[in-house]
Every structure is written in structure tokens, then in C-alpha cells.
C-alpha positions in Angstrom: 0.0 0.0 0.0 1.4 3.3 -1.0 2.0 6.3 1.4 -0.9 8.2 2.2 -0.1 12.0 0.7 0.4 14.8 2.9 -1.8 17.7 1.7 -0.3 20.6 -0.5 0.5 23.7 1.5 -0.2 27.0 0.0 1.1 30.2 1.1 3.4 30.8 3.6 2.8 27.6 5.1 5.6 26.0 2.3 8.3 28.3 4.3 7.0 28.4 7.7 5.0 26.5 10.0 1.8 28.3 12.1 3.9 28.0 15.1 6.8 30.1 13.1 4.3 33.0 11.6 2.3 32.9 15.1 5.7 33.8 16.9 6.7 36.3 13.9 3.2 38.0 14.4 3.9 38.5 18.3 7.4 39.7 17.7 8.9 36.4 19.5 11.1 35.9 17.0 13.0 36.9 13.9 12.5 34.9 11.1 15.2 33.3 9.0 15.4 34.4 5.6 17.2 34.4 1.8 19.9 36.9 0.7 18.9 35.9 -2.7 15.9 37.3 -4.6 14.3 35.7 -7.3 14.4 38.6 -10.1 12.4 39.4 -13.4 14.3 41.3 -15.5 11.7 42.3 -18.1 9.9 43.4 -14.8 12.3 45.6 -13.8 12.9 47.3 -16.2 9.3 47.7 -17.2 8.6 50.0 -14.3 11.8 52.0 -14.7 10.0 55.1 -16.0 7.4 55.1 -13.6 10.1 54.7 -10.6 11.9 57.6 -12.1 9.2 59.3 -12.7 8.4 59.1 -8.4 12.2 60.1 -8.1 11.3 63.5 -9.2 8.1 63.8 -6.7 9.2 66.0 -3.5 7.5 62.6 -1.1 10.1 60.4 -2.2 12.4 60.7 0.3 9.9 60.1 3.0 7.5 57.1 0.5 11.5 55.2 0.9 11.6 55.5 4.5 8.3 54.3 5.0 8.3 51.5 2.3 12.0 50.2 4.1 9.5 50.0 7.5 6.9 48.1 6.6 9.2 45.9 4.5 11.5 45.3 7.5 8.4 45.2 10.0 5.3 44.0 8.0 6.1 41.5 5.9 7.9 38.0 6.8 11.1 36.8 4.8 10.3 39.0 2.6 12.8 38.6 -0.2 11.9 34.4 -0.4 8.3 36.2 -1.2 9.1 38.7 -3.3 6.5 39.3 -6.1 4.8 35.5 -6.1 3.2 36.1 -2.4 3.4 40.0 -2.2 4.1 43.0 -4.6 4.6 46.9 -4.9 3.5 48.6 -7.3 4.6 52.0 -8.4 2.2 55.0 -9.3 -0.3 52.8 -10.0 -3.0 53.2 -12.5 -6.2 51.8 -9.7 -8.1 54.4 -8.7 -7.0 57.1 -5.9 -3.7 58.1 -7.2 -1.4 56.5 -5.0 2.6 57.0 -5.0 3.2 53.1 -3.9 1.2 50.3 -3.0 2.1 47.0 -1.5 -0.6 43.6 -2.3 -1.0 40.4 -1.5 -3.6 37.4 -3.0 -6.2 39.4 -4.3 -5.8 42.4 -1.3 -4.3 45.9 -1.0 -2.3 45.4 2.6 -0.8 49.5 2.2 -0.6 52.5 0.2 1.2 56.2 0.4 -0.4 59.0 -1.1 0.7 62.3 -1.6 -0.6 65.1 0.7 0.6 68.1 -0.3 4.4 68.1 -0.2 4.4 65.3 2.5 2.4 62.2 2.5 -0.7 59.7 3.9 -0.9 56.4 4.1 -3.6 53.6 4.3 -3.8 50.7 6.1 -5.9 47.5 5.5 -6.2 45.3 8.5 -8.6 43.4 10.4 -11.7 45.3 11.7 -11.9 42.5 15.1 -8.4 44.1 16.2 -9.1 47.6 16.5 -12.4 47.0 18.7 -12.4 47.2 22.2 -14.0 43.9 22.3 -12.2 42.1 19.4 -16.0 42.2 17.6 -17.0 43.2 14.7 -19.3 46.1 15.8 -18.3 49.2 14.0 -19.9 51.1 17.2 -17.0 49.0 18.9 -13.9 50.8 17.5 -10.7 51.7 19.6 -10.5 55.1 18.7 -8.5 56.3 22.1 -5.8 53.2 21.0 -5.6 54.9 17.6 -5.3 58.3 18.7 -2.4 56.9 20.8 -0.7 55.8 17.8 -0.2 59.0 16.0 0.9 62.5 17.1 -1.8 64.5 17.2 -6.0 62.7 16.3 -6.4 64.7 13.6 -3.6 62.8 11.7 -5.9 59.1 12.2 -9.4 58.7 10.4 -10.8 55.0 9.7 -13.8 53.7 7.4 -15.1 50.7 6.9 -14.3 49.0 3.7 -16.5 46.1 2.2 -15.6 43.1 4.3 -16.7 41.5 7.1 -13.3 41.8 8.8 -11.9 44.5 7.0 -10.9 47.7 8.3 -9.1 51.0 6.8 -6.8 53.2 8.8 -5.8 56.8 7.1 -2.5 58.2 8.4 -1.5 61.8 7.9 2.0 62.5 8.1 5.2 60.4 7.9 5.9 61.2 11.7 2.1 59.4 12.8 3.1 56.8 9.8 6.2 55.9 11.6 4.3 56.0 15.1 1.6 54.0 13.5 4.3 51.2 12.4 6.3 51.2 15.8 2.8 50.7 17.8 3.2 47.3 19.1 -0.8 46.6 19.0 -0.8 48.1 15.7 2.3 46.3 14.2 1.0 43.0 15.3 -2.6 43.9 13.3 -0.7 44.6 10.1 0.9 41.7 10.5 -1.6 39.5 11.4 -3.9 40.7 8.4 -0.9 40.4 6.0 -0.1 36.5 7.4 -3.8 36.2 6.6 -3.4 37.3 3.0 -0.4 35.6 1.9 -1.5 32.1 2.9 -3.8 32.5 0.5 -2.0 31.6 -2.4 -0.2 33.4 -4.8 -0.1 37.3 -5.2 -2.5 37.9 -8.0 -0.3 41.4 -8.8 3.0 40.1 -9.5 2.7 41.7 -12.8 2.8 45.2 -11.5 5.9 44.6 -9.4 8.6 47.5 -9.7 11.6 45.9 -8.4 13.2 49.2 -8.0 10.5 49.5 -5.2 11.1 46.7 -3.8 15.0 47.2 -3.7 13.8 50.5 -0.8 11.9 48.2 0.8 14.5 44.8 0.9 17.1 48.1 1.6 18.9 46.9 -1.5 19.3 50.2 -3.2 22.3 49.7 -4.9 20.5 47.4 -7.0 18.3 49.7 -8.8 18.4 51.1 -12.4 18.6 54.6 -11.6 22.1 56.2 -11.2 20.0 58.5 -8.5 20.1 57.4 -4.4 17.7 58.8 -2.6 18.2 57.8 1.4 16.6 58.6 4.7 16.6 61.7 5.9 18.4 62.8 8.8 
């Protein structure tokens, strides 16, 4: 008698085990992962003008400081899962104008917009871990924990996007964006939803991946196309 076959993992479960991500998502533990990246060429240098084009926008500084956060922060091993489980796109052509925004499976996880000269942001996370209760009452929402988590309220606004668990968080500034991201309640949401996401399978945006993006993010600017360097301020 043959084996019996041990079911197909999808998602991150092929790299890490629920024990791994669960520990990842509490900030137990560091996860192990590649120095190589698997790379598209064509891809790369498909997006080049758009990149360039962001180069020249006065938020690009502050959309690379933000984008090399939530890469470091937000995303696990992120350069094993580079474009198949999650992807960036640059000044994409979706509705809303954004400068950046970072998918997984069929979802937008985060955005940067412009805001004058500086920039907003949008998160997407799970509406049952931003109520007091852990429901899914929209009467229910935290809004004293947000408020914490930016500099002043009037840089946090929310709405509820169509989902049952779904939940948008608008941040206004890249000082409240970085607060937002160091928030240890509010790290472990973004992580949790984006865990959620990239078990589902396969990143249905790996088309619009801009490496160049992605080399901010992965802090692998040296990589790029562009002669041009843009760092974080001081």
C-alpha cells in the first residue's frame, strides 16, 4: 500500500509553519530568511520610467523610509516572497492616485499617497483588532488606541471598507506613519492581516511589481536602475 499523501500547502505555510508565523506575528522571534531574490528582468525594467518618474516627486524621500519599515516590520522573509506572495507597485493606474502600493492574494495590505508636499498612508487590517472587544461592531472601534498611535487625532481617520473583517486606517503625516508602524498593538494587526493574505496563495499582482520598489523596501538600493540614491533623511 502506498503512502498516504500529505496535503499541499499554500502560502506561507511552504516556508513556515503556524507556530513560526504565530511567533513572527507577536514579535517572538526573527525569522530566518534568503539573501537571494528571485528577479524578473523584463519586470524591472518595465517600471523603470514610472520609478523615475516618483524620483522627481518631492515625497520620495519620506514614500523610501516608509516603504523600508513596513518591509523590514510588516512582511515576513520577505525577499523568499518577493512578487509570487506580495508585490509593490509603483504609481499605480487603480483608482486614488497612490505613489506606492504593497498587495498580497487578491488584497491591498498598504498605500502612500501624496498630501501636499508630505504624505498619507492607508492601512488595511482586520476590523476584530481595532475594537475594544475584538467584535465586529463598528460602534465598537478603539479610537482612544488609535489616537495613541499618532501625534496629534487629527492625523488618524478609519472607514469601513467592504468586508466583514476588514478595516481602513488613514494616516497623515510620515511622523504618525512611523508611530503607527512602531505601535506594538498596531504592528502585530498589520501583521496578522498580512499572514492572513499571503497564505492565501499566490499574489494575484506580481505583474505590476517594480523591483526598483522593492529594492527601498529589501534596503537593497544599490541594485536599482537609476544612477540616482535617494536615502533617509536625517
Amino acid at each position: 500500500m502506498s503512502a498516504a499523501r500529505r496535503p499541499s500547502s499554500t502560502g506561507l505555510r511552504q516556508f513556515l509553519d503556524l507556530q513560526q508565523q504565530h511567533d513572527w506575528m507577536e514579535g517572538k522571534t526573527t525569522l530566518r530568511d534568503t539573501d537571494k531574490r528571485a528577479e524578473s528582468l523584463e519586470l524591472r525594467f518595465k517600471y523603470v520610467p514610472r520609478f523615475e518618474k516618483l524620483l522627481r516627486r518631492p515625497q520620495a524621500p519620506e514614500v523610501f523610509r516608509i516603504l523600508r519599515c513596513y518591509g523590514r516590520d510588516c512582511i515576513p522573509i520577505p525577499r523568499r516572497t518577493e512578487r509570487h506572495y506580495w508585490s509593490v507597485s509603483c504609481l499605480p493606474s487603480t483608482p486614488g492616485k497612490a505613489l506606492v502600493r504593497v498587495n498580497a492574494s487578491w488584497m491591498e495590505l498598504f498605500s502612500l499617497y501624496a498630501d501636499g508636499e508630505g504624505i498619507r498612508a492607508l492601512f488595511v487590517v482586520h476590523l476584530s483588532d481595532f475594537t475594544t472587544d475584538h467584535s465586529l461592531d463598528h460602534d465598537q472601534v478603539d479610537e482612544a488606541f488609535l489616537e495613541r498611535c499618532v501625534v496629534t487625532p487629527e492625523d488618524v481617520a478609519y472607514f469601513f471598507p467592504r468586508g466583514e473583517d476588514i478595516f481602513g486606517i488613514k494616516v497623515r503625516g510620515s511622523s504618525s506613519i512611523g508611530k503607527f508602524l512602531a505601535a506594538g498593538r498596531a504592528l502585530r494587526a498589520i501583521r496578522a492581516f498580512n499572514l492572513t493574505h499571503m497564505n492565501r496563495g499566490r499574489n494575484a499582482y506580481q505583474a505590476s511589481h517594480c523591483y526598483s520598489l522593492a529594492d527601498h523596501m529589501l534596503n537593497e538600493e544599490e541594485r536599482g536602475i537609476s544612477p540616482r540614491e535617494i536615502g533617509d533623511p536625517r
